[in-house]
C-alpha positions in Angstrom: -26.2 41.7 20.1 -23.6 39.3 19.8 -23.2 36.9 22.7 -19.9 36.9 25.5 -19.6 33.0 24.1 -19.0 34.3 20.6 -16.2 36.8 19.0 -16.7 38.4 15.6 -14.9 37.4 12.7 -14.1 39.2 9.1 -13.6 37.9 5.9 -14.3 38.3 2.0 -18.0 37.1 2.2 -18.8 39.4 5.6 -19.1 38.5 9.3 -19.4 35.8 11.1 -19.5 34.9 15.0 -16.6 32.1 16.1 -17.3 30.5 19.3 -14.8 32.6 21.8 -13.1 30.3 23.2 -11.3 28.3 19.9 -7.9 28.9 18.6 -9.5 28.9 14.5 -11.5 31.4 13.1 -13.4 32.4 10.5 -12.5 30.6 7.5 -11.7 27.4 9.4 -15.7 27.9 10.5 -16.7 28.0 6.7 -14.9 24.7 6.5 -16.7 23.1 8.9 -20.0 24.2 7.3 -18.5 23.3 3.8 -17.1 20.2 3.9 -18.8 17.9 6.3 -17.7 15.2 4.5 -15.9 12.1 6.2 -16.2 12.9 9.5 -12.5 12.4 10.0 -10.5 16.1 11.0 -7.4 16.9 9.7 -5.7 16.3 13.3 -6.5 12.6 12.9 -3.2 12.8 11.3 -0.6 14.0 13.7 2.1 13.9 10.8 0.3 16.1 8.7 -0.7 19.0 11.6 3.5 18.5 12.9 4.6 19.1 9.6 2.5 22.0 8.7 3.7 23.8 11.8 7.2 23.2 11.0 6.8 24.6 7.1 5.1 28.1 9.2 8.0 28.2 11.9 10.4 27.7 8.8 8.7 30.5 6.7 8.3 32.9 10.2 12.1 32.6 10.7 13.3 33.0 6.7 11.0 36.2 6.6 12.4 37.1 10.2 15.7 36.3 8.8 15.2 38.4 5.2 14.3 41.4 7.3 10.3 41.3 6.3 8.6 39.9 9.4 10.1 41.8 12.6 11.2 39.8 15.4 8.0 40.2 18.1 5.8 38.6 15.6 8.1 36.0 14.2 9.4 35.2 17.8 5.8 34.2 19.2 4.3 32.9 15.8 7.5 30.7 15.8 6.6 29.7 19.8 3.4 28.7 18.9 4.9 26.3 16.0 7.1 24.9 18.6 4.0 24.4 20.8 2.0 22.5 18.1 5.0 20.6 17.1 5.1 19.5 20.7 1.9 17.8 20.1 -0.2 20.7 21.8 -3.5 22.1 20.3 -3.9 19.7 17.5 -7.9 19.5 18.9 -7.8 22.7 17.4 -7.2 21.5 13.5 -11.0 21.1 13.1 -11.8 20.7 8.9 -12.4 17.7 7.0 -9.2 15.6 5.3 -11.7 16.1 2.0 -12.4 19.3 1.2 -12.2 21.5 -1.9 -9.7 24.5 -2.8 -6.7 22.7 -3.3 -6.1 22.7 0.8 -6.9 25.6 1.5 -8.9 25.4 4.8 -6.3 23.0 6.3 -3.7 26.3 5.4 -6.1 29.0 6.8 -7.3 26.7 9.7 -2.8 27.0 10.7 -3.0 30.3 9.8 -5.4 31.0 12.5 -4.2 29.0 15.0 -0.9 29.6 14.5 -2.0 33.4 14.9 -4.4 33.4 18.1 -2.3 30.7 19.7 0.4 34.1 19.2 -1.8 36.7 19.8 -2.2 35.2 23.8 1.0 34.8 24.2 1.8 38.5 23.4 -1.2 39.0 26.0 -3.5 39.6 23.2 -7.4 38.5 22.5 -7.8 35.7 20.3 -9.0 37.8 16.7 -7.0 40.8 17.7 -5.6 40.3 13.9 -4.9 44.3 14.2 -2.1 43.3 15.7 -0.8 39.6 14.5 -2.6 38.4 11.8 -3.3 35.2 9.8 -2.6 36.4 7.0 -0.7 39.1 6.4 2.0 38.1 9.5 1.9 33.8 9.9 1.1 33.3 6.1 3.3 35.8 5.0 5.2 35.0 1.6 3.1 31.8 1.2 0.4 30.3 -0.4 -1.8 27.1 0.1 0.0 25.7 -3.5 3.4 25.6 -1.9 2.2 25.0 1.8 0.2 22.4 1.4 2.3 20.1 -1.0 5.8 20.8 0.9 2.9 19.7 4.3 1.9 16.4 2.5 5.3 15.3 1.8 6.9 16.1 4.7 4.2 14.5 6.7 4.7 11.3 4.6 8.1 11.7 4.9 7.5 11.1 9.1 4.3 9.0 8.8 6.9 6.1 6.3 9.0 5.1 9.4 5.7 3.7 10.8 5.7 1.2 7.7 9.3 0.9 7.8 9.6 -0.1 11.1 6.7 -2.4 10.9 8.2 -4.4 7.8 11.5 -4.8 9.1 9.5 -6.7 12.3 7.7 -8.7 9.9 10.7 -9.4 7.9 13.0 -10.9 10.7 9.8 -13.0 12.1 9.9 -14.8 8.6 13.3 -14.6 9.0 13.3 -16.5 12.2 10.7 -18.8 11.1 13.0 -19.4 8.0 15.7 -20.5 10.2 13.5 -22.9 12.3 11.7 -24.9 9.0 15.4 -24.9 7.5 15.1 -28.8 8.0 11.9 -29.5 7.2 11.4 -30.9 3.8 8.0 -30.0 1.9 6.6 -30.2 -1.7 6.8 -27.0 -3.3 4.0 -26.4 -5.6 2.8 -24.7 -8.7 -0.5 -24.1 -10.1 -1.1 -25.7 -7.3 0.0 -29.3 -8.4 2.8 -31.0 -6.8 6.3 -29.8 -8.3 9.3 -30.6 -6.9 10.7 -30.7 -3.3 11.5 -27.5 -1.5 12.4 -27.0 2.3 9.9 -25.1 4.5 12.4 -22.7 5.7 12.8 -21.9 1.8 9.4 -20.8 1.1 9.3 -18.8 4.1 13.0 -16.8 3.7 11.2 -16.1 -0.1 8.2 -13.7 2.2 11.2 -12.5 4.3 13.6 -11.6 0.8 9.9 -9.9 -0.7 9.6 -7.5 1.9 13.2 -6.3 2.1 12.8 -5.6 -1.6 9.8 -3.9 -1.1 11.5 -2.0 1.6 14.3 -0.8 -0.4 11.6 0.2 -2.8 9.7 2.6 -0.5 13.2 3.8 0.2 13.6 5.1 -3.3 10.0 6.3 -3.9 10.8 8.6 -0.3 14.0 9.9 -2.3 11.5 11.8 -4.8 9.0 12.8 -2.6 11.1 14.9 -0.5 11.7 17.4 -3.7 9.4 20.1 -2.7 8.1 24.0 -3.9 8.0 25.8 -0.7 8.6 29.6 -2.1 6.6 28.6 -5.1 3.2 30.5 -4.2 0.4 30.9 -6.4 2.0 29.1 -9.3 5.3 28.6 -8.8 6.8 32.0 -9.9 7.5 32.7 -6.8 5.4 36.1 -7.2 5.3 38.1 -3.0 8.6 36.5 -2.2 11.8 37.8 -1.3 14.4 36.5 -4.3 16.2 34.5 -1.3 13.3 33.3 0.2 12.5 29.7 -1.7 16.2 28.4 -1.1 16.4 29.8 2.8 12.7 28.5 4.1 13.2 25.0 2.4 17.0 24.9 4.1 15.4 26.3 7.5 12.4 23.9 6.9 15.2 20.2 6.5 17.2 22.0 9.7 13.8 22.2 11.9 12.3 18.7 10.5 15.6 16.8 10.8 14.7 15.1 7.1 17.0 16.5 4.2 14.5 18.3 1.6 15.6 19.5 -1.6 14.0 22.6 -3.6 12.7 22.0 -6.6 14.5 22.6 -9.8 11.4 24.7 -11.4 8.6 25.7 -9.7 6.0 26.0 -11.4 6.6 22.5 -12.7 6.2 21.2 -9.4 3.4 23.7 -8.0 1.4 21.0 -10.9 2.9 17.9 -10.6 1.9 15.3 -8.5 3.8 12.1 -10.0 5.7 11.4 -6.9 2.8 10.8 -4.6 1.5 8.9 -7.9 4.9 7.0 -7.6 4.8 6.1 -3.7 1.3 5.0 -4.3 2.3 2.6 -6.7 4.8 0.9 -4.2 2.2 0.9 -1.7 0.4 -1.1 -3.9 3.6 -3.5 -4.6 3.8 -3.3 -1.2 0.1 -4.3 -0.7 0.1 -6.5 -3.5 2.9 -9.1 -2.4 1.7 -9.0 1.8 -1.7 -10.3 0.1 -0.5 -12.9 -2.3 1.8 -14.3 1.4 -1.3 -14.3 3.0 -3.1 -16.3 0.6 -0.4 -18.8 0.9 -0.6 -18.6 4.7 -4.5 -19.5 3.9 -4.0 -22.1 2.1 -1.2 -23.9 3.9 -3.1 -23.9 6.9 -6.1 -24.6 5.5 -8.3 -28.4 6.8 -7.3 -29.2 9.1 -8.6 -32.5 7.7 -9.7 -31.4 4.3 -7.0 -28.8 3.2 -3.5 -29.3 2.7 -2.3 -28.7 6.6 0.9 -28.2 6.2 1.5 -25.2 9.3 -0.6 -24.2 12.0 -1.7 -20.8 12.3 -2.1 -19.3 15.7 -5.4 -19.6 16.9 -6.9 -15.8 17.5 -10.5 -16.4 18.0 -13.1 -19.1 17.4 -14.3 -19.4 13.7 -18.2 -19.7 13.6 -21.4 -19.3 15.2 -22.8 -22.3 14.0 -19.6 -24.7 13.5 -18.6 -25.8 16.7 -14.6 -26.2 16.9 -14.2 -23.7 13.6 -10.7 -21.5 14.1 -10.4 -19.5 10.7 -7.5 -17.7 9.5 -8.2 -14.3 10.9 -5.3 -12.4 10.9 -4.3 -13.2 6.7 -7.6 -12.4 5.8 -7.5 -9.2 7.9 -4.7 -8.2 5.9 -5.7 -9.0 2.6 -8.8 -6.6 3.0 -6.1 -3.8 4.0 -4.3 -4.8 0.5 -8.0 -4.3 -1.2 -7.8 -1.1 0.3 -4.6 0.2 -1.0 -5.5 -1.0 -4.1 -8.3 0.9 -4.5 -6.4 4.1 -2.9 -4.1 3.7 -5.8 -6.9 4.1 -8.2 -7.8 7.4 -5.9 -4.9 8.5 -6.3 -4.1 8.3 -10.2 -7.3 9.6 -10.8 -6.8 12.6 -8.3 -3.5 13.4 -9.9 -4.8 12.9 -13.9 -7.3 15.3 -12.7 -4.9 18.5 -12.5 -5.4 21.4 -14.4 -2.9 23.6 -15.7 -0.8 25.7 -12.8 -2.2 23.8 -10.1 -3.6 20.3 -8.8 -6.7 21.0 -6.4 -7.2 17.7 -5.4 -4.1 16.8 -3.4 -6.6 16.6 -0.4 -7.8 13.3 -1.3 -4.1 12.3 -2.4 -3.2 13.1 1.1 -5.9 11.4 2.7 -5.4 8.3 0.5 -1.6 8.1 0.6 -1.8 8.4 4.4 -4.8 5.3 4.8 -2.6 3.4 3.0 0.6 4.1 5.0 -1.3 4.0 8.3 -3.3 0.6 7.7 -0.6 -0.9 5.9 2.0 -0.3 9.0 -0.8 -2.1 11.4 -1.4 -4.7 9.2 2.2 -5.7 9.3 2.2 -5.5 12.6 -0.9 -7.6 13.7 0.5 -10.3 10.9 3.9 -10.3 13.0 2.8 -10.4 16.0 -0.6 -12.4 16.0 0.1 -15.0 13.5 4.0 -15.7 12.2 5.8 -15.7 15.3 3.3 -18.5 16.5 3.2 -20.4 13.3 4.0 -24.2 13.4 4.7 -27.0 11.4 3.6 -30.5 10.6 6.5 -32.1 10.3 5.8 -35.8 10.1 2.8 -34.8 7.3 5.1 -33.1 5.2 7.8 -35.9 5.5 4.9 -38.4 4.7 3.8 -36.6 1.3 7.4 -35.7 -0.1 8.0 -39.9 0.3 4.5 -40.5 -1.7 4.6 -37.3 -4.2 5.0 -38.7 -7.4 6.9 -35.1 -8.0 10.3 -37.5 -6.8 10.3 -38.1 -10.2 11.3 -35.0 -11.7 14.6 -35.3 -9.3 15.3 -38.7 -11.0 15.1 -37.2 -14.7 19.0 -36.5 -14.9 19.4 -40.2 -13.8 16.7 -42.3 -15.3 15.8 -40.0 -18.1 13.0 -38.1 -19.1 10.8 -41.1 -20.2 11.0 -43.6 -17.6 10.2 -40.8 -14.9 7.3 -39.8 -17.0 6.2 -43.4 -16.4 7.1 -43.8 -12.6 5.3 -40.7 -12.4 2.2 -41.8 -14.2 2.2 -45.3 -12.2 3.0 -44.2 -9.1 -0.3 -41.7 -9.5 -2.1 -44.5 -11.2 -1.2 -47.5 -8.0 -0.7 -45.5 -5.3 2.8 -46.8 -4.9 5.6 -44.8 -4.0 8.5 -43.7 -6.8 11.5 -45.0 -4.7 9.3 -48.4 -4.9 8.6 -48.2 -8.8 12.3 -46.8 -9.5 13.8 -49.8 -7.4 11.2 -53.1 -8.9 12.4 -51.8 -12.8 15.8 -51.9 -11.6 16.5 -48.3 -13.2 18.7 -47.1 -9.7 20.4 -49.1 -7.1 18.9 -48.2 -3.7 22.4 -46.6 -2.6 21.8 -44.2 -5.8 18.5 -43.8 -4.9 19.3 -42.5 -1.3 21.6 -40.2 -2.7 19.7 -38.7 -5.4 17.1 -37.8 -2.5 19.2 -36.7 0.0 17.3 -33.4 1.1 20.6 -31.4 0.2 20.1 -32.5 -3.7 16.6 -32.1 -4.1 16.7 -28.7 -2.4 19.5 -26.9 -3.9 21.5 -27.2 -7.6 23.8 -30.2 -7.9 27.5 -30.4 -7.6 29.1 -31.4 -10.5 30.3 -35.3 -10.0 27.3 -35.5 -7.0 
C-alpha cells in the first residue's frame, strides 16, 4: 500500500510515488534520479526560475487570450506565475543545471509546479491533473525547444544588470583614482623596459576607458540575445499553435518582463541556433580577458616592496604567508584573475556546446546556460570585490616615482626632436653605463641650455603631444 507521505504519480514509463507534500512531480522525480550531476539545482539561479515563470504566465494568458485555455485555469496558472515571480516556491525547482534532453526537466519540473501550485489554489490536491494539468493546461502550445531558449535569454537578459552595474562601480573607482594620480609623473613601460614618461593618473583612466568599452560591448551582444522562438515548439514550425500565437505570447512575454523581446524572423532557424549565447560568451571573455591583464599590472606595480618595482600600494586584505612573517600578497588581483581563467574556460564550454547541435535542435543549451550564467555571476563579484577591496584604497609612491623618472635614462627619447636621434642614443647608453642622470650628460656636452632643458621636461610635454613652436 502506498504510504499517507507519498501521492502517486503517472507517466510514459508507469508509476511512481512523489513525496506528498512537494509542489513537482513525477518527471521532475526522474530528474533527480537522472541527473545527479553538480549538485547545484536549477533555483540556484533566481533569474532563470523568474524568467521561466514569466514565459508560462505569458503563454497561460495568449492561450487565455486566443480562446484555447478557459479563464479558471489560465487565471490560477497565471496566479501561481505571479507567486513564483514574487520569489516564492523556488525551493521547489529541484533538478540539476546539467542534465540531458535539451531542458526538458527544468520545463516539466514548471510544468508541475506551476500546476499543483494551481491545483490548491482552486482547492484542489496536488496531482489532481484531472482537473489542471501539467501538460495539457500550463504547457499548452509549448515545448521545451521554444521554452527553454526564450528562459535562458531572458534570464540573462536580468542576470547582465548584475555585471553592468558592477563595471560601472569599478569604472568610476579608476576613474576617481585617475583624477587623484593626475599629477603624479611615472615611467610608463613596455616589454617591461623603461619607455617614456607617462602620468599615473594616465595609466589608470586607460583601465577606466577598457571597461566602458567593454560595457558598450555587452550592451550590443544583449541586443541579439533578446531575439527569441517562443511559439516555435518542436522545431520551429510552430506545429499545436494557434497561427496568432508566436507574435501575441512573445508581445505578452516583453509586457510582463519589462525587457523589449523581439520574435524571431524564422523559427526553425532559431529553434537550432545558438550563436548569440556563442556571441555574449565571447565578450565575457573580452570582458574577462582585459580585468585580468589590469590585474596583472596591479601585481606588478605593487609588487617588493623592496625588490619589485613599488610604484602603488595595494590595500592590505589579509596577511600573506604562514611562514613569512610581515608577507601581505596581492589577494584581491589574483582572486580575479582565477575568475578570468574561469570564463575562459566557460567560453570553450560553450563553443563546444553550441558546435555540438544537431539538425532541428541544440540539446545542450543546459550547459550553455549554466556556463553563461557562472561567468555573468562570478564576473559581477569579481568586479565588485576589485572595487571595493583593493582600488578605492590604492596609493601611490610619489617621491619613488619622481626619483626614477629624474634617473630613467628613458628622458632621452623626449630629447630626440632636440638633440637628435644619435646623441640621445649616447646619453642613453652613458647614462645606463655611469649611473649619471640625462639632464646631467645632456648639460656637460653642452647639447641644451638648462632653461631648454627644463622646458623640454616640463611634465605637460613629456605627457602629452607637443604644441607646435613649444
Amino acid at each position: 500500500m502506498p504510504s499517507s507521505m507519498t501521492r502517486t504519480e503517472h507517466d510514459l514509463l508507469g508509476d511512481r510515488e512523489v513525496p506528498a507534500d512537494v509542489y513537482w512531480g513525477i518527471h521532475t522525480l526522474r530528474a533527480i534520479e537522472n541527473f545527479p550531476i553538480s549538485g547545484r539545482t536549477i533555483s540556484s539561479y533566481p533569474e532563470l526560475i523568474r524568467a521561466i515563470a514569466l514565459v508560462k504566465r505569458a503563454a497561460a494568458r495568449a492561450n487565455q487570450k486566443l480562446g484555447h485555455l478557459d479563464d479558471r485555469r489560465a487565471d490560477v496558472i497565471m496566479a501561481a506565475c505571479k507567486d513564483i515571480e514574487a520569489g516564492k516556491h523556488h525551493d521547489q525547482f529541484v533538478v540539476d543545471v546539467i542534465q540531458g534532453g535539451a531542458g526538458t526537466s527544468t520545463n516539466m519540473n514548471a510544468n508541475e509546479v506551476i500546476a499543483n501550485l494551481a491545483l490548491e489554489k482552486l482547492g484542489r490536491a496536488k496531482g489532481d491533473y484531472e482537473e489542471l494539468h501539467p501538460l495539457n493546461h500550463v504547457n499548452m502550445a509549448q515545448s521545451t525547444n521554444d521554452v527553454y531558449p526564450t528562459t535562458l535569454k531572458l534570464a540573462i537578459v536580468f542576470a547582465i544588470k548584475d555585471l553592468l552595474d558592477a563595471m560601472s562601480a569599478l569604472r568610476d573607482a579608476f576613474e576617481a583614482k585617475a583624477n587623484e594620480f593626475a599629477d603624479v609623473l611615472k615611467m610608463g613601460r613596455t616589454q617591461l623596459q623603461d619607455a617614456v614618461p607617462m602620468t599615473l593618473g594616465q595609466e589608470f583612466m586607460t583601465y577606466a576607458v577598457m571597461i566602458a568599452e567593454d560595457s558598450t560591448r555587452l550592451h550590443e551582444a544583449i541586443a541579439l540575445v533578446q531575439e527569441v522562438n517562443l511559439g516555435a515548439t518542436a522545431i520551429g514550425t510552430g506545429i499545436n499553435t494557434d497561427i496568432r500565437y508566436a507574435k501575441l505570447a512573445t508581445k505578452l512575454l516583453s509586457e510582463f518582463a519589462g525587457v523589449r523581446l523581439v520574435p524571431a524572423h524564422n523559427l526553425i532557424e532559431a529553434t537550432q541556433d545558438t550563436g548569440s549565447f556563442v556571441q555574449l560568451s565571447g565578450v565575457l571573455k573580452r570582458v574577462a580577458c582585459k580585468l585580468s591583464k589590469v590585474c596583472n599590472d596591479l601585481r606588478l606595480l605593487s609588487s617588493g616592496p623592496q625588490a619589485g618595482l613599488n610604484e602603488i600600494n595595494l590595500p592590505e586584505r589579509a596577511a600573506g604567508s604562514s611562514i613569512m612573517p610581515g608577507k601581505v600578497n596581492p589577494i584581491i588581483p589574483e582572486v580575479v584573475n582565477q575568475i578570468a581563467f574561469e570564463v575562459i574556460g566557460n567560453d570553450v564550454t560553450i563553443t563546444m556546446a553550441s558546435e555540438g547541435g544537431q539538425l532541428q535542435l541544440n540539446a545542450f543549451e543546459p550547459i550553455i546556460g549554466h556556463s553563461l550564467f557562472k561567468s555573468i555571476e562570478h564576473l559581477a563579484a569579481g568586479c565588485r570585490t576589485l572595487t571595493e577591496n583593493c582600488i578605492k584604497g590604492i596609493t601611490a609612491n610619489r617621491e619613488l616615482l619622481a626619483e626614477r623618472v629624474r634617473s630613467s635614462a628613458g628622458l632621452a627619447t623626449a630629447l630626440n626632436p632636440h638633440i637628435g636621434y644619435q646623441n640621445a642614443t649616447w646619453v642613453a647608453r652613458e647614462a645606463l653605463r655611469s649611473g649619471r642622470s640625462v639632464t646631467e650628460l645632456v648639460l656637460e656636452k653642452g647639447l641644451m641650455t638648462r632653461e631648454e632643458l627644463e622646458r623640454a621636461l616640463r611634465p605637460d610635454v613629456l605627457t602629452a603631444p607637443r604644441v607646435s613652436g613649444d
